[in-house]
NUBAPA-724443 format. One record per residue (C-alpha): residue in three letters; x, y, z. Coordinates in Angstrom, 1 decimal. Each point is the difference from the previous one (the first is absolute). Example, Ala and Ser with C-alpha at 12.3 -4.5 7.8 and 13.67 -1.06 7.14 Angstrom:
<nodes>
NODE setor     px     py     pz
NODE   ALA   12.3   -4.5    7.8
NODE   SER    1.4    3.4   -0.7
</nodes>
This chain:
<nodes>
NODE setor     px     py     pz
NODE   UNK    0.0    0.0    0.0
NODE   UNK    2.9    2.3    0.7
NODE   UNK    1.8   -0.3   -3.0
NODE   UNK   -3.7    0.3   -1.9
NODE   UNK   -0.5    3.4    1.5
NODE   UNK    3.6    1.3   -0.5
NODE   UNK    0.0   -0.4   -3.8
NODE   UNK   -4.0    1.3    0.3
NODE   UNK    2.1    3.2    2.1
NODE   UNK    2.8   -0.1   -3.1
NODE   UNK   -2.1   -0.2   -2.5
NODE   UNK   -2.2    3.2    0.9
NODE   UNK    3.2    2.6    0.9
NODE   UNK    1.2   -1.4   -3.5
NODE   UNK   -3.5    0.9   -1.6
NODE   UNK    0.4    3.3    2.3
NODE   UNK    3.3    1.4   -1.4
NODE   UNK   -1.3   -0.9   -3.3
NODE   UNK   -3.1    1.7    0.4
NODE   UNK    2.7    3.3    1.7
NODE   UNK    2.1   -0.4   -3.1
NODE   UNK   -3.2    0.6   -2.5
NODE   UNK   -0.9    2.7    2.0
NODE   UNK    3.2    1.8    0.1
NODE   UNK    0.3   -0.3   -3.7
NODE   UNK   -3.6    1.0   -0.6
NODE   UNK    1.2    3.2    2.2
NODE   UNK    3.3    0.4   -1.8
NODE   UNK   -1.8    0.2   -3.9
NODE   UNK   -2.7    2.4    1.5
NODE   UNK    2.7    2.5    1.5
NODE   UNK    1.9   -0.7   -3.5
NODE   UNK   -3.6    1.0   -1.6
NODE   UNK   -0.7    2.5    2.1
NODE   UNK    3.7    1.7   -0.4
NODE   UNK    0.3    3.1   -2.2
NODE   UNK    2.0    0.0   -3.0
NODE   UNK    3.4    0.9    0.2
NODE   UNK   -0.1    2.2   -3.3
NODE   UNK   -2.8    0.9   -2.6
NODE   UNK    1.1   -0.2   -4.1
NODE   UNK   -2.1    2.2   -2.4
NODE   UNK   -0.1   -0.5   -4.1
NODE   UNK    1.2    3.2   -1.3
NODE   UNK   -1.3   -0.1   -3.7
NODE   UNK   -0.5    3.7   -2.3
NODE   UNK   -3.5    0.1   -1.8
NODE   UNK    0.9    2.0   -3.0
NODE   UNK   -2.8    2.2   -1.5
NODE   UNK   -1.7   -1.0   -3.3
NODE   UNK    2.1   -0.5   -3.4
NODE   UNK    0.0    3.7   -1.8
NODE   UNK   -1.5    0.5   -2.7
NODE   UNK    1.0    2.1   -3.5
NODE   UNK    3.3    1.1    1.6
NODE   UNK    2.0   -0.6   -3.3
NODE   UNK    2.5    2.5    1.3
NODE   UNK    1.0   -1.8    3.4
NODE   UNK    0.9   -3.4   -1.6
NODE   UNK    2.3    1.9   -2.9
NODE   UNK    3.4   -1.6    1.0
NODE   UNK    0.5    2.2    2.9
NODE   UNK    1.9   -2.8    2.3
NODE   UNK   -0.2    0.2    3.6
NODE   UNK    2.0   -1.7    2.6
NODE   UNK   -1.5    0.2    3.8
NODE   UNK    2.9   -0.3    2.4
NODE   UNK   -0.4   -1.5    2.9
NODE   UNK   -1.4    2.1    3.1
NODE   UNK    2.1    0.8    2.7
NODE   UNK   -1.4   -1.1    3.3
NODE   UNK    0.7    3.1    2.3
NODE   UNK   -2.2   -0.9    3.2
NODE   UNK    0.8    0.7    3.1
NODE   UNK   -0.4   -3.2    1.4
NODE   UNK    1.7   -2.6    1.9
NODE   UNK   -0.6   -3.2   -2.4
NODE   UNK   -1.2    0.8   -3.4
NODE   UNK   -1.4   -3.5   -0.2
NODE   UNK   -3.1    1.4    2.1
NODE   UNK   -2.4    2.5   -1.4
NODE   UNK   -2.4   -0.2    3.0
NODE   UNK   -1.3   -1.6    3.0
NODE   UNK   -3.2   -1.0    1.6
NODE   UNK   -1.0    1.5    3.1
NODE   UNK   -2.6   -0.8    3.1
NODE   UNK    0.0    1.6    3.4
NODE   UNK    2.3   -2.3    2.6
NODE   UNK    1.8   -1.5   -2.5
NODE   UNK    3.4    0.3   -1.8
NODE   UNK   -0.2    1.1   -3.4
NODE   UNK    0.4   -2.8   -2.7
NODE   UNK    1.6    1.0   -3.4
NODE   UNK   -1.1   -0.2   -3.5
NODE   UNK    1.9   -1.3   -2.8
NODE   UNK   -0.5    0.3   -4.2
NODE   UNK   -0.7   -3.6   -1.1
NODE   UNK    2.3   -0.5   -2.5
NODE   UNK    1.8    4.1   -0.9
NODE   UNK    1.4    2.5    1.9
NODE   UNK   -1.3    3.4   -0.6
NODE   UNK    3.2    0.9   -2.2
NODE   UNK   -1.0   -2.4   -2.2
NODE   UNK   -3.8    0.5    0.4
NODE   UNK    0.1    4.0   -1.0
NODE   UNK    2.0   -1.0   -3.1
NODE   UNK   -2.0   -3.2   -1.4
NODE   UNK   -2.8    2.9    0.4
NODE   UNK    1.3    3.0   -2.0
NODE   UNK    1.0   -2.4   -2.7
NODE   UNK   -3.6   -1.6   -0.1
NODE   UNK   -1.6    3.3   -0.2
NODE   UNK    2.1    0.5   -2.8
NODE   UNK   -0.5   -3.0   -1.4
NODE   UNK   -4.0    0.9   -0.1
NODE   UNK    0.3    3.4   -1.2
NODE   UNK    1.9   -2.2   -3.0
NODE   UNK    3.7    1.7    0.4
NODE   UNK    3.0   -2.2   -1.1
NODE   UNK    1.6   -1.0    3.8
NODE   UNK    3.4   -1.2   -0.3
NODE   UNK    1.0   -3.3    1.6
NODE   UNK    1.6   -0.3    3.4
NODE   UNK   -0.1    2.8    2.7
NODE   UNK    3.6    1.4    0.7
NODE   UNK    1.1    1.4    3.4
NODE   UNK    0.5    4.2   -0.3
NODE   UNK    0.9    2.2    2.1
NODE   UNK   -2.1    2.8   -1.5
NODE   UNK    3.1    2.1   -1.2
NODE   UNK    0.3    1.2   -3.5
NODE   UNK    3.5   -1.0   -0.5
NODE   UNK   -1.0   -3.8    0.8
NODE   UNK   -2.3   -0.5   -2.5
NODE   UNK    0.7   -3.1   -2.8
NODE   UNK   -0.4    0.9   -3.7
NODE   UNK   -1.3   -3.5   -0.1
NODE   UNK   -3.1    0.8    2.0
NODE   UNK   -2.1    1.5   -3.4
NODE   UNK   -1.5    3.3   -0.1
NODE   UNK   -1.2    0.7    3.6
NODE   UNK    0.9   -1.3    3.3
NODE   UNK   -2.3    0.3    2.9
NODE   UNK    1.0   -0.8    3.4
NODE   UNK   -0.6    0.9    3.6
NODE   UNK   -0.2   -0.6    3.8
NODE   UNK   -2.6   -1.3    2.3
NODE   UNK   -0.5    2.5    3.1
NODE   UNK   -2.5   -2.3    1.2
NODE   UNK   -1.8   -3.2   -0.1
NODE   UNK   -2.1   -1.0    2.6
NODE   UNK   -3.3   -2.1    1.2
NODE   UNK   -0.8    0.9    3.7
NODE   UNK   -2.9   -2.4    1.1
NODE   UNK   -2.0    0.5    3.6
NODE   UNK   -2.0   -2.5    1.4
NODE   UNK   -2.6    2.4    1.8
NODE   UNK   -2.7   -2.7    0.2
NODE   UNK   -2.8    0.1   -1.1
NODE   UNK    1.6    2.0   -2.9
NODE   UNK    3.2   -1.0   -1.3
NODE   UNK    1.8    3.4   -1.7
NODE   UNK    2.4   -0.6   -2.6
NODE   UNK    1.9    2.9   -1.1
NODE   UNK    3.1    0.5   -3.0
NODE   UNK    2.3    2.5   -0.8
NODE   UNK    2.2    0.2   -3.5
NODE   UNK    2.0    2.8   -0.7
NODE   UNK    2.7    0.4   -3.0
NODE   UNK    2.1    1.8   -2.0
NODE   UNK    0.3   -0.7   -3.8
NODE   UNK    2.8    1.5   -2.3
NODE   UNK   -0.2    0.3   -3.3
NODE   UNK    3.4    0.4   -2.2
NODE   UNK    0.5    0.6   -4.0
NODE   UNK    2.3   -2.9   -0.3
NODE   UNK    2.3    1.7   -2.9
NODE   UNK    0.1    3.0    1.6
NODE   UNK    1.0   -1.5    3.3
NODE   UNK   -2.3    2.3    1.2
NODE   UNK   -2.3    0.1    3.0
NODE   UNK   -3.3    1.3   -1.1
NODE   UNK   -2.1    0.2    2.9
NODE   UNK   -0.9   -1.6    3.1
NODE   UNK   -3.7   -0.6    0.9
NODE   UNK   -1.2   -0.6    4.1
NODE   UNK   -3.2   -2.1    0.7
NODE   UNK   -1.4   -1.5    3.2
NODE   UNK   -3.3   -2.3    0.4
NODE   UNK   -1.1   -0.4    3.4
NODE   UNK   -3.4   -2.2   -0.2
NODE   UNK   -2.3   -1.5    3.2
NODE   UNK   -2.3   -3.0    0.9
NODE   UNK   -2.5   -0.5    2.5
NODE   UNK   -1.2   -3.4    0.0
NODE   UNK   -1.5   -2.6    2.5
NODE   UNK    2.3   -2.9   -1.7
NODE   UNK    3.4    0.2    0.7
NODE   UNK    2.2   -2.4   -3.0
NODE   UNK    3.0    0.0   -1.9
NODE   UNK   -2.1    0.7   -3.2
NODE   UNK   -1.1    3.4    1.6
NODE   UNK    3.5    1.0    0.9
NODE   UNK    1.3   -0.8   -3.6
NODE   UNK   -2.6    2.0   -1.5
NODE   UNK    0.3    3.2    1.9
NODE   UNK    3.9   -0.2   -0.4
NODE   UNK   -0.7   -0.3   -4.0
NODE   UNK   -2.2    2.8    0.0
NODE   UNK    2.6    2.2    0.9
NODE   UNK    2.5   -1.6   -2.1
NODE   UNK   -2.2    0.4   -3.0
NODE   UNK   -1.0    3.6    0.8
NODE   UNK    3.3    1.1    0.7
NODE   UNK    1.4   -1.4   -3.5
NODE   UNK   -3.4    1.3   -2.1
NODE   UNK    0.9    3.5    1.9
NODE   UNK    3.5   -0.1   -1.5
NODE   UNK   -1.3   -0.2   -3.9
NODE   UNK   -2.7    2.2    0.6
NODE   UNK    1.8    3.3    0.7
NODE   UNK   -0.4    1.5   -2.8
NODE   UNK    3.6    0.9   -0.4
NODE   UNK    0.7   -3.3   -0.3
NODE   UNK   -2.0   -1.1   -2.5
NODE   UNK    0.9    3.6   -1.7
NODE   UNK    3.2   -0.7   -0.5
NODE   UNK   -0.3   -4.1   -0.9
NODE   UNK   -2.1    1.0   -2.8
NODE   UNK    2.4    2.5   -1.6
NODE   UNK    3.4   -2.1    0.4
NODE   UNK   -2.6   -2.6   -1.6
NODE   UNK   -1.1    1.8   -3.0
NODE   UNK    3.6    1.6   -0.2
NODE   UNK    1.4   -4.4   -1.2
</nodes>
């Protein structure tokens, strides 16, 4: 009888620490759940405005190369362009998906071009923005620039979630067989959200919206487009 009720006393602390051992790892995977992300990515993409139409004159073999922007924020990482916020908690950052904002501005400008049917030249070379650095190579125009900033601030004031961006830059323009700087051109988007859903999809298109208003700005000062349709007509 005594050896019947020890394995009956075994068998129940075994079914015990199994039962402990579920229920610590039910525990762990629901604070793992539970746990906020350690960082937030975003899809940075430009939506370029419709194709123009009977603009013979900006497709006439005027060649322009778009340099790549300089990234001149004053921040500690440029990998992060953001962060998500709520009250009591530390800040969590927020990343582009797949380009930095360098590389963002300038896929941009060139696909505005690209829709407004000018002939881009391939590649996007580092410049300084100085006169004297400019490549022969580069065509007929050069347009480069610098990114003041680029930033998605996102508070999580519940029940509304406020999603907020800010895109500022400077675009030069240079006469590429002149070697001669033209003009410079500064824009800045700065567009909100209030919404009761808080998602990466929201963050990604308020950050867009300023990307895409900032770059539109750029082509829409008129002298700009001014002076692209004169060295245009002048090939």
């Amino acid at each position: 009888m005594m050896n019947m009720s020890l394995k009956s006393t075994n068998g129940s602390c075994a079914i015990r620490r199994i039962a402990l051992m579920i229920m610590s790892l039910a525990l762990a995977l629901t604070a793992i759940s539970c746990a906020p992300p350690a960082l937030y990515n975003v899809t940075v993409e430009y939506a370029a405005p419709p194709e123009a139409a009977g603009k013979p004159e900006a497709s006439k073999n005027l060649t322009i190369t778009v340099a790549k922007f300089n990234d001149l924020r004053n921040v500690e990482d440029t990998m992060v362009i953001g962060s998500v916020s709520q009250a009591g908690e530390r800040p969590i950052p927020i990343l582009p998906r797949f380009h930095m904002p360098s590389i963002s501005v300038t896929r941009a400008v060139k696909d505005y071009l690209y829709s407004q049917k000018y002939i881009v030249a391939k590649g996007a070379p580092d410049w300084n923005l100085n006169s004297d650095t400019i490549a022969q190579e580069w065509g007929d125009m050069v347009i480069g620039g610098n990114i003041r900033a680029f930033e998605l601030i996102c508070s999580k004031e519940r029940p509304i979630i406020k999603y907020k961006a800010r895109v500022s830059l400077t675009a030069v323009f240079a006469d590429v067989a002149k070697k001669e700087i033209l003009f410079s051109v500064n824009v800045e988007s700065s567009p909100s959200l209030d919404h009761v859903r808080f998602t990466e999809g929201k963050m990604a298109e308020v950050i867009n919206d300023a990307l895409a208003a900032a770059v539109n700005q750029i082509f829409e000062n008129e002298q700009v487009s001014r002076r692209m349709r004169e060295m245009a007509k002048g090939k």
